[in-house]
N, C-alpha and C positions, 0 to 999 in steps of 0.2 A: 489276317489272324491276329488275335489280342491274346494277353494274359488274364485271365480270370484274377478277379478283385479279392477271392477269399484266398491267392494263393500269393499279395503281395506283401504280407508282412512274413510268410515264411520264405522271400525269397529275398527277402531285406536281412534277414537276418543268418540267413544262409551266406549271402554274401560279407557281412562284415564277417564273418568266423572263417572266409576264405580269406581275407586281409589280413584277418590276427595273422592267423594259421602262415601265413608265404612270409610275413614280419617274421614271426618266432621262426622260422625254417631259415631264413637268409641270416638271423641274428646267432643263429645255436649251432648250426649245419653245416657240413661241406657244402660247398656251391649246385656241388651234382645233388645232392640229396634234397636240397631247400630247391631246386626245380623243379624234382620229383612230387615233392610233396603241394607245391603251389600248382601244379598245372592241374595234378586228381582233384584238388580241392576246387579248382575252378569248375572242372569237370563234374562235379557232385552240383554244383551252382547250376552250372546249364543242365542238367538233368532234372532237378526239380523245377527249374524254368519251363522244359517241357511236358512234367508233369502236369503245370495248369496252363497248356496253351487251350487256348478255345475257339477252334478254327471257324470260320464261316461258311454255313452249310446254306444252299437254294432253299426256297421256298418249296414246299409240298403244292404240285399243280393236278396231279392226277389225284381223285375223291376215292376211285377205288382201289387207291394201291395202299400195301402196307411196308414201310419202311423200317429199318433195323435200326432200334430207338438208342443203340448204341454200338462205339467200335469195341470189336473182340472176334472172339470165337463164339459159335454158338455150340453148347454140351448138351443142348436138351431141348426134344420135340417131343412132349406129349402131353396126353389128357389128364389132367387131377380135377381136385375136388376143392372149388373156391368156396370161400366160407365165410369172407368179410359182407360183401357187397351181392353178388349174384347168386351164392348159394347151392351152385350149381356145379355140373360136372364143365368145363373149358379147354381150350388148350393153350398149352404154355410153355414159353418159346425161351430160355435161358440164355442171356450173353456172358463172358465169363470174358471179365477185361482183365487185360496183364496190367501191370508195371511203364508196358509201352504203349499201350493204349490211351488215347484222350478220354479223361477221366467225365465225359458229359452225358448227361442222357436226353434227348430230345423226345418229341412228341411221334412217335411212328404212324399218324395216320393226321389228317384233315378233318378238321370234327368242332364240335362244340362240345366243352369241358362242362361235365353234368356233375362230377363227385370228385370231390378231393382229400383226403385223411391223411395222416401220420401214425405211427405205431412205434413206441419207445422199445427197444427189442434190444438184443444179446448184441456183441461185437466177433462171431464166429469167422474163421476164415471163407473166402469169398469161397475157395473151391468145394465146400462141403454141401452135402445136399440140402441139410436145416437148412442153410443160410441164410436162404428166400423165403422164409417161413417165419426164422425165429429173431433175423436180425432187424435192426431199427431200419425203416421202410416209410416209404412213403406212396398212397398210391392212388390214381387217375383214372377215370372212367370218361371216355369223350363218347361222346356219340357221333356217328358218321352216318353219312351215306352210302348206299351200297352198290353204288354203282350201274344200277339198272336204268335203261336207258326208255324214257319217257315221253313220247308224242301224243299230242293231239290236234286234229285239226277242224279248224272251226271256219264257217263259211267269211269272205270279205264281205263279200254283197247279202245284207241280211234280207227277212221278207219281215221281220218285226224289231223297228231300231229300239226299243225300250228295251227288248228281253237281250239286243245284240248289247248294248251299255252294261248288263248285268254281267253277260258273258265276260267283257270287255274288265273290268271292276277286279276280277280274280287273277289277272295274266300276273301283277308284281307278285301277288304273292307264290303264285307257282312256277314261275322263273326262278326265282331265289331259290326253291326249294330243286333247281333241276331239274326242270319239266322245259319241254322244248315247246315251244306252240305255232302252231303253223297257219295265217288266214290264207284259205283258196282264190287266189284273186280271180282266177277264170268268171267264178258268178257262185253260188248258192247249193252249200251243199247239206242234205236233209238224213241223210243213210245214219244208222246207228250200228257202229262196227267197231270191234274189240278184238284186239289180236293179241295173244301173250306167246311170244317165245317160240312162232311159229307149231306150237303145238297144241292151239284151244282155240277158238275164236265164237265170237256171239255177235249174229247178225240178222236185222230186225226193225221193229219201228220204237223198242222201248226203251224208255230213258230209266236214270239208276233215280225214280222218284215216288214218292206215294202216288202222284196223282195220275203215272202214266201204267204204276202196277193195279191199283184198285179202282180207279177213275175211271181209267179209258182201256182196260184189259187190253193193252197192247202187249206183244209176245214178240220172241225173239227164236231164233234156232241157235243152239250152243254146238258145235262140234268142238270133234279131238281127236286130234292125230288123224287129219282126214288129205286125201290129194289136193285140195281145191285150197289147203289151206299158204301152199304158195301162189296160188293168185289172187290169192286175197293182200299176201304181203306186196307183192308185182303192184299189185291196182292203189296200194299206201303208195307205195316209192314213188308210182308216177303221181301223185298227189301231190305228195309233200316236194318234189320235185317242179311245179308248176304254182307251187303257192307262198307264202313272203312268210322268214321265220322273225316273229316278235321279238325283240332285244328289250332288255332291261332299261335300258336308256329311253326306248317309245314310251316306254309305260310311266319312266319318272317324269316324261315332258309332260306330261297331260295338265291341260290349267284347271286352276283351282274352282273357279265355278260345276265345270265337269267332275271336276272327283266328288263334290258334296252331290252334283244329282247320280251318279252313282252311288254312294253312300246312301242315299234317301232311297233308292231303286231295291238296295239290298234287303230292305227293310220289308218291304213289301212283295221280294221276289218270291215266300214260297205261295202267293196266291197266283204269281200268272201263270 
């Protein structure tokens, strides 16, 4: 734990006034009285010392979780009407710090910081309902992930290495984004199969492309909310279960010759 840098010159100055303060008590004072008075004062010192402690908090590991962007009590869970940024109806979560509270507020989610503003506003007491409306504010819009969880699996063993390079070309950037990717090492896999949330799937020979919708009138069957739709989840598991998941680290090793022919591949990939 450290002190916060904006709270060292009022604790500078907090303490020479505990110094004066115990001087003039032991100099003016009964002995009992200039005690009394030096030990409060010090105690006034360590209190606004804890006022700006700024303890150190873990890192945010889970993408879907949301964290309490500050210590307090929380007075208020519900929907209003935001009107800076989204414009829209939200919900909103109020913390209402004491006196003992550590006075910080951190980031409550894992994200990438999209908007940031300031709003010069009133000095109202924190407990009143304006306060978060009309008082000086500052405020952050991060964009996050939402936590849905994302497979696909692509054959090891291709039947055409060109179009497998292209395939191959997209894993850093859908890693990054949270996408998990799985090659089937067994050998060659051709199925086109879509599963969402065990409650819809699309299964077929068509790809999400112009040339496989108006080219080659390939078709797919969509179901929902059907029995068969756990053995279609059953026949992923054993899949991805038998097939090697891609890591972020494979895809940064790849040498530079290869990344430019894929680069040059992409170029040319919506004619194969």
């Amino acid at each position: 734990m450290k002190i916060h840098k904006e709270g060292a010159p009022i604790i500078l100055c907090a303490a020479a006034l505990a110094i004066v303060l115990a001087v003039l008590s032991f100099w003016l004072l009964p002995t009992a009285a200039a005690w009394i008075v030096s030990v409060a004062a010090w105690i006034g010192v360590l209190f606004i010392t804890s006022f700006f402690r700024s303890p150190s908090r873990p890192l945010l590991q889970d993408d879907g979780a949301v964290y309490s962007p500050a210590d307090g009590t929380i007075v208020a869970l519900e929907e209003v009407e935001e009107k800076e940024y989204f414009k829209d109806n939200r919900i909103v979560v109020s913390v209402f710090m004491s006196i003992w509270n550590v006075h910080i507020n951190w980031f409550p989610v894992n994200g990438t910081v999209k908007h940031v503003s300031h709003n010069n506003g009133r000095f109202m007491a924190a407990y009143l309902p304006k306060s978060s409306t009309e008082n000086e504010r500052s405020a952050v819009v991060i964009t996050t992930k939402n936590g849905v969880d994302v497979r696909i699996l692509v054959p090891h063993i291709p039947d055409k290495k060109i179009v497998f390079e292209v395939t191959r070309s997209n894993y850093e950037r859908l890693i990054e984004g949270g996408v998990k990717i799985y090659e089937y090492t067994p050998g060659f896999v051709h199925g086109k199969v879509m599963l969402s949330d065990e409650q819809s799937a699309v299964v077929g020979t068509v790809n999400m492309d112009y040339r496989s919708y108006y080219l080659h009138y390939e078709c797919g069957v969509w179901m929902y909310q059907t029995p068969c739709l756990r053995d279609i989840r059953k026949d992923l598991e054993e899949c991805f279960a038998r097939s090697h998941q891609v890591t972020l680290e494979e895809c940064r090793s790849v040498s530079v010759p290869r990344r430019f022919l894929r680069a040059f591949l992409n170029i040319i990939s919506p004619i194969m």
